[in-house]
C-alpha positions in Angstrom: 68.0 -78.6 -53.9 68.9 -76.7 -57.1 71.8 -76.9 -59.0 72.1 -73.8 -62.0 75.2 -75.9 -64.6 74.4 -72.8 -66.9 74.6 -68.7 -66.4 72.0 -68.7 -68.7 69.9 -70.2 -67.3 68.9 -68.0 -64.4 67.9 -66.2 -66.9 65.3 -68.1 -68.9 64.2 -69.1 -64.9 63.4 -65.2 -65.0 61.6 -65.0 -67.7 59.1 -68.0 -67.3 58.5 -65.6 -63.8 57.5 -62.9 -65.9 55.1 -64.2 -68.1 53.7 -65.8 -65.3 53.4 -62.9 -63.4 52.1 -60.9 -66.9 48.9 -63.0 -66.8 48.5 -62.9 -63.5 48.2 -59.1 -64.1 46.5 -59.4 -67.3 43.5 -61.7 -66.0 42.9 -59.0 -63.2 41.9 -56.4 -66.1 43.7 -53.5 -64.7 45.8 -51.5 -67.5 47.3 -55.2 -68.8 49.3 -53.0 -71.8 51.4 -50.6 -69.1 51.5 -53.8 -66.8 53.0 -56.3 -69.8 55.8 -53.6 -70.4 56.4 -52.4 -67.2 57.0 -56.2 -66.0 59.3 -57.1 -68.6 61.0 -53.9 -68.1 62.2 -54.2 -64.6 61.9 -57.9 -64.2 64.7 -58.4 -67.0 66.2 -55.0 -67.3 70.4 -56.0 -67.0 71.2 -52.5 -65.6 68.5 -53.9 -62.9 71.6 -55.9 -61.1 68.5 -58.3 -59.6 64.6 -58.7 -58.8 62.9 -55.8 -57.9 58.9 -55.2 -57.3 57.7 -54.3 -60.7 53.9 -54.6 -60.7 52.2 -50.7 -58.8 48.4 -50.8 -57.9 46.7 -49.0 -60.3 42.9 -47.8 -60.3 40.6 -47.0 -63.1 40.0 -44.0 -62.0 43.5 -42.6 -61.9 45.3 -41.6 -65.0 47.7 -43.8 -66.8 51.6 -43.0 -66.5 53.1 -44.5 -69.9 56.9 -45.1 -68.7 59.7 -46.8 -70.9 62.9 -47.2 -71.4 64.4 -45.6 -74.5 68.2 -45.6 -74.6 69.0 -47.3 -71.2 66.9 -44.1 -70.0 63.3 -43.7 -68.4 61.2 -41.9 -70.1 57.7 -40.3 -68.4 55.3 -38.8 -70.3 52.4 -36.9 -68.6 53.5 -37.7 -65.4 51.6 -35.8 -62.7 53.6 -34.0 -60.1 53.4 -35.9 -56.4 52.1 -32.6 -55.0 49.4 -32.8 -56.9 48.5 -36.8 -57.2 48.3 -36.2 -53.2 45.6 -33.5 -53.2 43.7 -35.1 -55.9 43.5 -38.3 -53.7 40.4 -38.5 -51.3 40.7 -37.6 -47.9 44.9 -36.8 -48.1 43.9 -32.6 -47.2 43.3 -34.0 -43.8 47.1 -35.5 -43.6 48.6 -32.1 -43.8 48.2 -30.4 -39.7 46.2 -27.5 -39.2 49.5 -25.7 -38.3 51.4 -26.6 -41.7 48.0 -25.3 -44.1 48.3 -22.8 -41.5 51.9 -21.5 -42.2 51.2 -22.0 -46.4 48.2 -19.9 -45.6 50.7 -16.9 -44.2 53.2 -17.4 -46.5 51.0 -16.9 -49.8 50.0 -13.4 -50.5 46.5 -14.1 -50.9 46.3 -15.1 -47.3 48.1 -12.4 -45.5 46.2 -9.8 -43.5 46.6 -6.7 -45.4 44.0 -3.1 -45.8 44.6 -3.7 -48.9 41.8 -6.4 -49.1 38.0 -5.2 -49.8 36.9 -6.1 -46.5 39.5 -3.8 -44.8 40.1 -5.9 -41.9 40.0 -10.0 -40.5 37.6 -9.3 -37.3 33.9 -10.8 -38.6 32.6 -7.5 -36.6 34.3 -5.1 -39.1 30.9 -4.5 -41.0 29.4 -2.4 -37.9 32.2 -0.7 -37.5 34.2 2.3 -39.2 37.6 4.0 -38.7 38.2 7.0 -36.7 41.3 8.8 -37.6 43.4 11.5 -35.8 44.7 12.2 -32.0 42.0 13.4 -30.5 39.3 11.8 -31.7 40.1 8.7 -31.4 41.2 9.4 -27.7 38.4 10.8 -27.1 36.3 8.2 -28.4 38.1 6.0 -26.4 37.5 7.8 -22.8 34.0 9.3 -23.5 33.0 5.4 -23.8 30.1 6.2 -26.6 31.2 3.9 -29.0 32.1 0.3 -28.8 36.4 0.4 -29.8 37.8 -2.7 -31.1 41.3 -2.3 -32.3 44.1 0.8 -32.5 45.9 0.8 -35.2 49.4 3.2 -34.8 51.6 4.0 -37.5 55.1 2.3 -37.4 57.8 3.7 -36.8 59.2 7.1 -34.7 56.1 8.5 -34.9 54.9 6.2 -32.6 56.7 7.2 -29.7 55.6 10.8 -29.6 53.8 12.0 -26.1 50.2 12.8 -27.8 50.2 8.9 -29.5 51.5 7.2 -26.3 48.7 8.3 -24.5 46.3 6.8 -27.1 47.6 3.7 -26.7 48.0 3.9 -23.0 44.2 4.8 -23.0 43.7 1.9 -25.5 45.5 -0.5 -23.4 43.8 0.6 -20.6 40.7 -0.5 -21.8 41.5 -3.7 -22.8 41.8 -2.5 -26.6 44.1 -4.7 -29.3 46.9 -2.1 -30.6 48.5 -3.3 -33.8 51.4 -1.4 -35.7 51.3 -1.1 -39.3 52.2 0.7 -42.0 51.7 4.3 -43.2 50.4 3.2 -46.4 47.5 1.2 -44.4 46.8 4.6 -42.1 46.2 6.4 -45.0 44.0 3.8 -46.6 41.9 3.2 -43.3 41.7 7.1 -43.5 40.8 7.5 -46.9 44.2 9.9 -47.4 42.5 12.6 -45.1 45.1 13.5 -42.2 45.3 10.7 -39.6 48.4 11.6 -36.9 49.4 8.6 -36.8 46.4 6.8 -35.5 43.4 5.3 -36.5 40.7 3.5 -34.3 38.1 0.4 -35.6 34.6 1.3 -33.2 30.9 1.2 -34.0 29.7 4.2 -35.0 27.8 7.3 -33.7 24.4 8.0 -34.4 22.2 11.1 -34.0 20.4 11.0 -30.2 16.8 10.6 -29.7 14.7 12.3 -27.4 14.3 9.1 -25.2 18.2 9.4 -24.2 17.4 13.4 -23.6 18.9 13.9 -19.5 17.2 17.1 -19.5 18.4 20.6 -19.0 21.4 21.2 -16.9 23.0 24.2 -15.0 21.5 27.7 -14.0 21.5 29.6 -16.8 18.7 30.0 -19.5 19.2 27.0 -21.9 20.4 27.6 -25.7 19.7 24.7 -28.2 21.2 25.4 -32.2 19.1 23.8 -34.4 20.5 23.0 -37.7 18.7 22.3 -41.0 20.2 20.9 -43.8 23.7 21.0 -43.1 25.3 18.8 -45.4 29.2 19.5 -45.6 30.8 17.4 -42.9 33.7 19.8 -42.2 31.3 22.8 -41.4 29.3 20.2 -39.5 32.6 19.5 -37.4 33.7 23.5 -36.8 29.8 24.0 -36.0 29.8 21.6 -32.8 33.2 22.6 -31.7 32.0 25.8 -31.9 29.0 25.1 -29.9 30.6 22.6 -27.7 33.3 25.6 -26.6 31.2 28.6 -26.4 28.9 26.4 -23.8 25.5 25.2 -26.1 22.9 23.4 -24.2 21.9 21.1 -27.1 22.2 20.7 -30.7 20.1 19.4 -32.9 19.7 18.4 -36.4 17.2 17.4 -38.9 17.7 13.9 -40.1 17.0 14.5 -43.7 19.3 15.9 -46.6 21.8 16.2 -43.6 25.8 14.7 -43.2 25.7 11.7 -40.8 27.5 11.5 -38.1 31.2 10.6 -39.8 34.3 10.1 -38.6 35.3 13.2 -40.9 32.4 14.9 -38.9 34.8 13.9 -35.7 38.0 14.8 -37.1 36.3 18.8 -38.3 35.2 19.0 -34.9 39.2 17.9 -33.2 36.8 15.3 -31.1 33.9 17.3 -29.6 31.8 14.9 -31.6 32.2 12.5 -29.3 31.9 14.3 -26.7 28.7 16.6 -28.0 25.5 14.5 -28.6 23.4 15.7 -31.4 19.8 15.0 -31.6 18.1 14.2 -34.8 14.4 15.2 -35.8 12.3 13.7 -38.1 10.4 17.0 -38.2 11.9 20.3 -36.8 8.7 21.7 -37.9 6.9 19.7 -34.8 9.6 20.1 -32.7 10.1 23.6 -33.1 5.8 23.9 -32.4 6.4 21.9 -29.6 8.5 24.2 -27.6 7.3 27.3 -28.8 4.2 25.8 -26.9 6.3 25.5 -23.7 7.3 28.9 -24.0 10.6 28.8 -26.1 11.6 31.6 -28.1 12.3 30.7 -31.7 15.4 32.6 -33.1 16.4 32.2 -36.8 18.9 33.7 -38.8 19.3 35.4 -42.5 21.9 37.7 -44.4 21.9 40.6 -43.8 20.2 41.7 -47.5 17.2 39.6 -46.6 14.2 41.5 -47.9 10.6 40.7 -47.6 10.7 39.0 -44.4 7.7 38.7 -41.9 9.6 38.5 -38.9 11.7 41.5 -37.5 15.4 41.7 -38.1 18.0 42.1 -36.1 21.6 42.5 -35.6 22.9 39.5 -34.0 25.3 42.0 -31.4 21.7 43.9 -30.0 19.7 40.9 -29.3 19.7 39.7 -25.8 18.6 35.9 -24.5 16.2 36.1 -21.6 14.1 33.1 -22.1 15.0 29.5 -23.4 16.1 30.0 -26.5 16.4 27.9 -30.0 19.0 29.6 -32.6 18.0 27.9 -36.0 20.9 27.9 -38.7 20.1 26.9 -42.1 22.1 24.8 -45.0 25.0 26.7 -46.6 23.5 27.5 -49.9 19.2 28.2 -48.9 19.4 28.8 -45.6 16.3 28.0 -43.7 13.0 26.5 -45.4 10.5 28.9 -45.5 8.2 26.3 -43.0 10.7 27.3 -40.3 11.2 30.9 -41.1 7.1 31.2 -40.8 7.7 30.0 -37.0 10.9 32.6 -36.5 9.3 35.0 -34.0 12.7 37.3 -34.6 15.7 36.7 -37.4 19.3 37.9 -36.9 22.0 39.2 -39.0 25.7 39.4 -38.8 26.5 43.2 -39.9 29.0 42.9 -42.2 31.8 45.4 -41.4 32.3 47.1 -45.2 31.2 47.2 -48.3 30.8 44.1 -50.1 32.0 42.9 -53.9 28.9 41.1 -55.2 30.1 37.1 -54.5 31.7 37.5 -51.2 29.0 39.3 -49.5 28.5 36.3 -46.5 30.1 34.1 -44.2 30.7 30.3 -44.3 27.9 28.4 -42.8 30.3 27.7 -39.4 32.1 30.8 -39.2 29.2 32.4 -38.9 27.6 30.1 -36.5 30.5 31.1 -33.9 29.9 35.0 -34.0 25.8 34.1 -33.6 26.4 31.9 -30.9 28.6 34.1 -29.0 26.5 37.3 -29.3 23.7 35.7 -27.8 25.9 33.2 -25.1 27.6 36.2 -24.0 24.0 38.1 -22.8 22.7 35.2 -21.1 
């Protein structure tokens, strides 16, 4: 048993520990000059009030934390913060659940789901896929079953709860479609600022038909195909088919090159009928146009009504009469037709304009005039 006749003497008892305890430190080679200090420190530190553990596993690998004490206070110099010593250390990520990394995720601004982001949306589909904007074609696109719809987006808001945008969702949800609310902001991005009522729909897109899907002609009365070449301005592109679509075309077709795809400003121009109207591309209306002149098709083009030099008769649009199948061939807004399909014209027609002209304004848009053509001649069938 121990007897202590001195208060000093604990003390010296202490400090024979902490030399002892020093080269037990030192001889193990790990950062012996922190060790030495850091021992002596809190082994005989008076504001202490006792023993406490004083020697920390250290690595070689890990950096050095110099501490000391400088006026009865610690001092740390390059001390890294704990948040960061714990992600440096191997295999620590894994501590942290799925559903915390999760929640920091959401939180950050980096990771929250916005249009704002270059790849406009978090579905690994959105590639093959583009935004149709506006009531009807998106409902449209939704019932007529043509494309492949993957998620409704609907602006937030009152605007939501109007009749015409209820039944778009109702349709959507209906079809097992996602409908998510979001901002105007992200409407107008989606739609690239054009006018979107309030909806916008993520589907695959629509391509021009090939004759392989062609179900042949339908009804009684003498078919009517338009043939378009060259038309290249989406918006007369969209009034042309819901021209064609209303006044009761057979088929429309289209030559695939220097001509507007199929966009979903093509289906917003045309208030829908785009997907509801297929249009057929050609490779060649040239062939095509031999083709069914062969069967027996009359080939109908068209030309202003100052159109000179021509080998084919011309004729105003309101005296010509369809009696056989018929192809109506309309060409781009600023040529008109190529002179390979005005060779196999077997009759042109004009519109007749009703005064006379200033030089400049002496014709008609590309689509307006498309409607009068295509009634004169759907009206006599």
């Amino acid at each position: 048993m121990w007897v202590f006749t001195s208060a000093a003497y604990p003390h010296r008892l202490l400090a024979v520990w902490g030399r002892r305890l020093q080269k037990l430190v030192s001889s193990s080679g790990v950062g012996s000059q922190f060790a030495s200090h850091h021992v002596t420190a809190s082994v005989l530190s008076p504001e202490d009030g006792g023993i406490k553990p004083a020697v920390k596993k250290r690595h070689r690998n890990k950096p050095v934390v110099s501490e000391g004490w400088r006026g009865g206070e610690r001092s740390v110099q390059n001390e890294i913060p704990v948040v960061q010593r714990i992600t440096q250390r191997k295999g620590d990520v894994h501590r942290v659940s799925s559903e915390l990394r999760k929640l920091c995720l959401e939180d950050s601004p980096a990771g929250r789901e916005s249009w704002a982001t270059p790849r406009r949306t978090r579905d690994s589909k959105a590639e093959s896929h583009e935004i149709v904007f506006g009531i009807a074609p998106c409902l449209l696109a939704l019932t007529q079953g043509r494309r492949k719809a993957l998620k409704l987006f609907v602006k937030d808001g009152e605007a939501s709860q109007r009749d015409s945008v209820l039944k778009v969702c109702e349709e959507a949800c209906r079809r097992g479609v996602q409908v998510q609310r979001v901002h105007k902001k992200d409407l107008e991005m989606m739609s690239s600022g054009r006018v979107h009522q309030g909806v916008c729909l993520q589907a695959s897109p629509l391509s021009y038909l090939t004759e392989d899907r062609d179900p042949g002609p339908r009804g009684k009365d003498t078919p009517l195909w338009l043939v378009l070449e060259g038309i290249q301005d989406p918006m007369n592109l969209g009034a042309i088919l819901r021209s064609a679509y209303f006044l009761g075309v057979d088929r429309v077709a289209s030559s695939l090159r220097h001509s507007c795809p199929l966009s979903p400003v093509v289906s917003k121009a045309s208030s829908g009928t785009m997907e509801v109207l297929g249009v057929y591309g050609y490779e060649s209306l040239e062939d095509m146009l031999k083709l069914k002149l062969a069967q027996g098709w009359q080939v109908v083009g068209t030309v202003g009504a100052d159109a000179q030099g021509s080998q084919s008769p011309v004729t105003q649009c309101s005296n010509f009469q369809v009696t056989k199948p018929t192809l109506l061939l309309i060409g781009s807004e600023g040529e008109g037709l190529s002179q390979e399909l005005l060779s196999l014209c077997q009759t042109l027609l004009t519109i007749p304009a009703g005064r006379d002209l200033i030089p400049g304004v002496e014709s008609l848009n590309v689509s307006v005039a498309t409607g009068i053509l295509l009634h004169a001649l759907l009206s006599t069938r």
